[in-house]
MINUGU-970137 format. One record per residue: residue number from 1; residue in one letter; x, y, z of N, C-alpha, C in turn. Coordinates in steps of 0.02 Angstrom, whole numbers, padded with zeros to 5 digits. Layout:
+------+------+--------+---------+--------+---------+----------+--------+--------+---------+--------+
! resi ! resn ! n_east ! n_north !   n_up ! ca_east ! ca_north !  ca_up ! c_east ! c_north !   c_up !
+------+------+--------+---------+--------+---------+----------+--------+--------+---------+--------+
!  NUM !    A !      X !       Y !      Z !       X !        Y !      Z !      X !       Y !      Z !
...
+------+------+--------+---------+--------+---------+----------+--------+--------+---------+--------+
end
This chain:
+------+------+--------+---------+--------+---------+----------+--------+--------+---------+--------+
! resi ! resn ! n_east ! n_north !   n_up ! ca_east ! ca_north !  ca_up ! c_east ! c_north !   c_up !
+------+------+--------+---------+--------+---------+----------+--------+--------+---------+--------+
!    1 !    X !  06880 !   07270 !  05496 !   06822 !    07310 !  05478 !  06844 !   07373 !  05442 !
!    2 !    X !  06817 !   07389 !  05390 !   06812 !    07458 !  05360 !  06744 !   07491 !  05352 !
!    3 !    X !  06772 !   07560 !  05306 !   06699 !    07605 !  05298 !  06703 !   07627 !  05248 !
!    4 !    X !  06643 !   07636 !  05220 !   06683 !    07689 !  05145 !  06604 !   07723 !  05156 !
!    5 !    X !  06625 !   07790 !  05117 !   06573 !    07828 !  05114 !  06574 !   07847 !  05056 !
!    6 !    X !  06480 !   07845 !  05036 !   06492 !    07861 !  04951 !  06440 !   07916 !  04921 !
!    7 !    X !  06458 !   07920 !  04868 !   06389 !    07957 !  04835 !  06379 !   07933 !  04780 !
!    8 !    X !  06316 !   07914 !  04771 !   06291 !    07880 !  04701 !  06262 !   07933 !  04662 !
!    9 !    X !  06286 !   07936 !  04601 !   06272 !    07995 !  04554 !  06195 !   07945 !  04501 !
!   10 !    X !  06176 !   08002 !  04454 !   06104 !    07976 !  04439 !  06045 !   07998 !  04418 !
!   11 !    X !  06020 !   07924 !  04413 !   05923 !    07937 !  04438 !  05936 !   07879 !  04476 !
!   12 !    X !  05935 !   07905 !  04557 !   05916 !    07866 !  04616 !  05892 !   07887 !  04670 !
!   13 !    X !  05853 !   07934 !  04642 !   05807 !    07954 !  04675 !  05728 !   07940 !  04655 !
!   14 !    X !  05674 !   07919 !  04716 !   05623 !    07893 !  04671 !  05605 !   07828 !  04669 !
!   15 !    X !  05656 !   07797 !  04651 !   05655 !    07725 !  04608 !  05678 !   07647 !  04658 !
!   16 !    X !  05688 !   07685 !  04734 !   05674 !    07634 !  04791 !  05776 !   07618 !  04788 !
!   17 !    X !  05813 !   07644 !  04780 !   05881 !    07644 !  04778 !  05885 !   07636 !  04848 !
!   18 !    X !  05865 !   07669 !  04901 !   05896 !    07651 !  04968 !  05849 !   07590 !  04996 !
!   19 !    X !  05796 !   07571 !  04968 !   05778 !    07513 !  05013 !  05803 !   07470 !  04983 !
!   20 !    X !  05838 !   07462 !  04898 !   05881 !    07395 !  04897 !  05951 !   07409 !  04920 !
!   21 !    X !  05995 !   07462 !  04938 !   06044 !    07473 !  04950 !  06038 !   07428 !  05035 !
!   22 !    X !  05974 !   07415 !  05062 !   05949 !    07405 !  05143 !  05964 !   07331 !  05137 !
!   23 !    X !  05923 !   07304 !  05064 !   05915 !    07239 !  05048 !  05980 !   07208 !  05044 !
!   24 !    X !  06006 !   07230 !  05006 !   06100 !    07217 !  04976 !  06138 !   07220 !  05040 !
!   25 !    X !  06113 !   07272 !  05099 !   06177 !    07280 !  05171 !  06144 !   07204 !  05200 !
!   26 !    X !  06083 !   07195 !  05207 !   06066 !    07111 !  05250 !  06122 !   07064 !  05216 !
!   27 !    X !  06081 !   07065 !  05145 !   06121 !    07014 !  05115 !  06198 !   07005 !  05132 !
!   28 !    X !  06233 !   07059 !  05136 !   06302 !    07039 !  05148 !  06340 !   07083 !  05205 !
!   29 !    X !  06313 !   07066 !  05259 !   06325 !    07086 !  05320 !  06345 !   07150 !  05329 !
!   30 !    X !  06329 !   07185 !  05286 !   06328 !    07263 !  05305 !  06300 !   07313 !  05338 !
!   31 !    X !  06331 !   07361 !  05396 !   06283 !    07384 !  05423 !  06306 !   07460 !  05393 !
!   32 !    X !  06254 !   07527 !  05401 !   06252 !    07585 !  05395 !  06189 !   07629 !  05381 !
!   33 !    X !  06198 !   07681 !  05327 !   06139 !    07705 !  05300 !  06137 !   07725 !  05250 !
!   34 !    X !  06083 !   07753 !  05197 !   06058 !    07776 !  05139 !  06040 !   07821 !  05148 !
!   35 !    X !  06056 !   07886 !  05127 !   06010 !    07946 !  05140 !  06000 !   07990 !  05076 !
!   36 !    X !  05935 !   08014 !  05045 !   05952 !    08053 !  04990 !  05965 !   08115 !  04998 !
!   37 !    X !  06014 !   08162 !  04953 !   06022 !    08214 !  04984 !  05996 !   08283 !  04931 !
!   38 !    X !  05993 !   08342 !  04949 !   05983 !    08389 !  04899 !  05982 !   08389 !  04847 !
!   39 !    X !  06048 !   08388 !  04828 !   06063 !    08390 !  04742 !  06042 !   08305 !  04714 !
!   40 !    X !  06008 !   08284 !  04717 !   05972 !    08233 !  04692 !  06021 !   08148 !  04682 !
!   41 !    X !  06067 !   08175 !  04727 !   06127 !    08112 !  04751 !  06098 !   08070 !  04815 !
!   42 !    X !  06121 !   08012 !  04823 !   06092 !    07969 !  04896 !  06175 !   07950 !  04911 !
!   43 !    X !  06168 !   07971 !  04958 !   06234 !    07946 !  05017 !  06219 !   07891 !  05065 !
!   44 !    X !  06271 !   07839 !  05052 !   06298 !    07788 !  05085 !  06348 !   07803 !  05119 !
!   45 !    X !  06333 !   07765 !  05173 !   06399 !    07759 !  05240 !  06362 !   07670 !  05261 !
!   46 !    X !  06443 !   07651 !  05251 !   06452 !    07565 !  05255 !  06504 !   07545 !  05296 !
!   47 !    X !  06479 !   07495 !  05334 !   06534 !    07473 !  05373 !  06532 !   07393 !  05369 !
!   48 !    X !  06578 !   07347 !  05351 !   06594 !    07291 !  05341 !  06658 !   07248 !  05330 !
!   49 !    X !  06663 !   07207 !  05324 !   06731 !    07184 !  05312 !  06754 !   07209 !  05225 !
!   50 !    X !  06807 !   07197 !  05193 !   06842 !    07208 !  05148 !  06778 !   07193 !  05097 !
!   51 !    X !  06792 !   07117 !  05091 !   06769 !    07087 !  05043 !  06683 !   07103 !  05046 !
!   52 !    X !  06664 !   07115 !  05114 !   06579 !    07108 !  05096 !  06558 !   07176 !  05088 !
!   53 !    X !  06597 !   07213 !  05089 !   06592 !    07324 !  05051 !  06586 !   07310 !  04973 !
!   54 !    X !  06652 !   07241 !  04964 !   06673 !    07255 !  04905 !  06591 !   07227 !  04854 !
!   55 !    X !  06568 !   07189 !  04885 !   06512 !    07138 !  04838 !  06464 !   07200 !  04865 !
!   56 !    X !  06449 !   07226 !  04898 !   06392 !    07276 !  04919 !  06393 !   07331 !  04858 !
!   57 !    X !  06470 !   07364 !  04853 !   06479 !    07403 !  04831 !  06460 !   07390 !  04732 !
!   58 !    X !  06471 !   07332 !  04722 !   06464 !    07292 !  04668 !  06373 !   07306 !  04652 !
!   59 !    X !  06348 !   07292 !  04699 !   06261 !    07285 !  04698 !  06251 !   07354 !  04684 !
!   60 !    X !  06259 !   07391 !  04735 !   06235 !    07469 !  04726 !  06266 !   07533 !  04668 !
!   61 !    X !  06338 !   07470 !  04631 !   06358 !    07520 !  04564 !  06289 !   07505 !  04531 !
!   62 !    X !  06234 !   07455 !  04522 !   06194 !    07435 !  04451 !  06133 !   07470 !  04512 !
!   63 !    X !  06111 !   07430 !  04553 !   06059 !    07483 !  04586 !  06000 !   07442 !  04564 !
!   64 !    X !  05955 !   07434 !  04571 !   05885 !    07414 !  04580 !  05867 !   07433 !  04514 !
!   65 !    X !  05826 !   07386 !  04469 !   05786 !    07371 !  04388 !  05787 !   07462 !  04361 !
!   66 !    X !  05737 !   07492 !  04404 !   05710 !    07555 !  04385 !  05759 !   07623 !  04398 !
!   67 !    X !  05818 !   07612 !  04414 !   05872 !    07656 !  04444 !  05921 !   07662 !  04366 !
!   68 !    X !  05976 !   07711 !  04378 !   05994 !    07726 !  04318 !  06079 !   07759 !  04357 !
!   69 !    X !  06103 !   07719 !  04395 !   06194 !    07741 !  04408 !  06224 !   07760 !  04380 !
!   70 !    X !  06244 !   07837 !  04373 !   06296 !    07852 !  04339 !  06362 !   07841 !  04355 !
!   71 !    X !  06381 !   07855 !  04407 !   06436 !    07844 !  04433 !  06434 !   07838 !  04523 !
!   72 !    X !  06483 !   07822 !  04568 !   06499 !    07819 !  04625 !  06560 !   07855 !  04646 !
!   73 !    X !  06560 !   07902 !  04705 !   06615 !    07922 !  04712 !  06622 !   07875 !  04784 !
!   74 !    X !  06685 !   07836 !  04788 !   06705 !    07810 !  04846 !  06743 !   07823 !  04904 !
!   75 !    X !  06756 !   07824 !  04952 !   06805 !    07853 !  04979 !  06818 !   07801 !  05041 !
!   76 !    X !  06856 !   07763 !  05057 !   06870 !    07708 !  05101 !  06910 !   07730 !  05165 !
!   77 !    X !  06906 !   07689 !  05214 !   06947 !    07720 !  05285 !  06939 !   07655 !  05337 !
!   78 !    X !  06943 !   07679 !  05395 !   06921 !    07647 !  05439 !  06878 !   07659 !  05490 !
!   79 !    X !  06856 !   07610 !  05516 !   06809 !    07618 !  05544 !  06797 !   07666 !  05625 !
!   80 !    X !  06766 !   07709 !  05614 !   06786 !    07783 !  05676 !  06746 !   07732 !  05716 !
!   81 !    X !  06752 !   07748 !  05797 !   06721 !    07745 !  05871 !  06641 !   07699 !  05856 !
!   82 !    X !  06606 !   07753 !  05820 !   06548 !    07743 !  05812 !  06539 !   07703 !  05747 !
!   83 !    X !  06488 !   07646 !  05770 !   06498 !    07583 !  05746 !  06396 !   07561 !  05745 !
!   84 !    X !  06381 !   07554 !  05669 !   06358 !    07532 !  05660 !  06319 !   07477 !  05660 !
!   85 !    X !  06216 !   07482 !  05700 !   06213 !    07415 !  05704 !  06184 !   07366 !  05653 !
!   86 !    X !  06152 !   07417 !  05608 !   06091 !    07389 !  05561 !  06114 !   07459 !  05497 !
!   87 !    X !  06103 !   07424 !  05453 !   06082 !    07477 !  05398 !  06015 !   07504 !  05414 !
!   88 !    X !  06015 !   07575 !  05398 !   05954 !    07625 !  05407 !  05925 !   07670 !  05332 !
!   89 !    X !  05860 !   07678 !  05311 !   05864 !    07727 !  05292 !  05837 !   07771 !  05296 !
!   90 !    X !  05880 !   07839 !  05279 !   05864 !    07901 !  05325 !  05837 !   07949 !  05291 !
+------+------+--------+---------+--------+---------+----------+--------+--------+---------+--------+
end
């Protein structure tokens, strides 16, 4: 199991980015959350195996029809104590 925590740079705010980021964690067994934050960024925190971050992470670089990704900052680790049961968004 790993984690990565991210920030999606943008227009993803608005445009339903964390309920497909929710859609994309079912799909590939990901659990964590979406949260948008101040400066008009949405933060991810993911917890999954290698490969199913990596296809998650794949979905949420393009982002939902009406969304506009500029970039992702990633940052990968392992997985702390506290352990994820469901993707949330917050």
């Amino acid at each position: 199991m790993k984690e990565i925590l991210c920030k999606v740079y943008g227009d993803v705010q608005g445009v339903f980015f964390r309920t497909f980021a929710k859609e994309k964690a079912g799909e590939f067994g990901v659990t964590g959350y979406a949260k948008n934050l101040e400066d008009e960024t949405v933060e991810v925190v993911a917890q999954g195996t290698k490969e199913n971050l990596d296809k998650f992470l794949g979905a949420i670089s393009v982002g939902p029809d009406n969304a506009q990704v500029e970039s992702i900052n990633v940052m990968w680790g392992p997985v702390p104590d506290e352990k994820f049961t469901q993707f949330d968004i917050l």
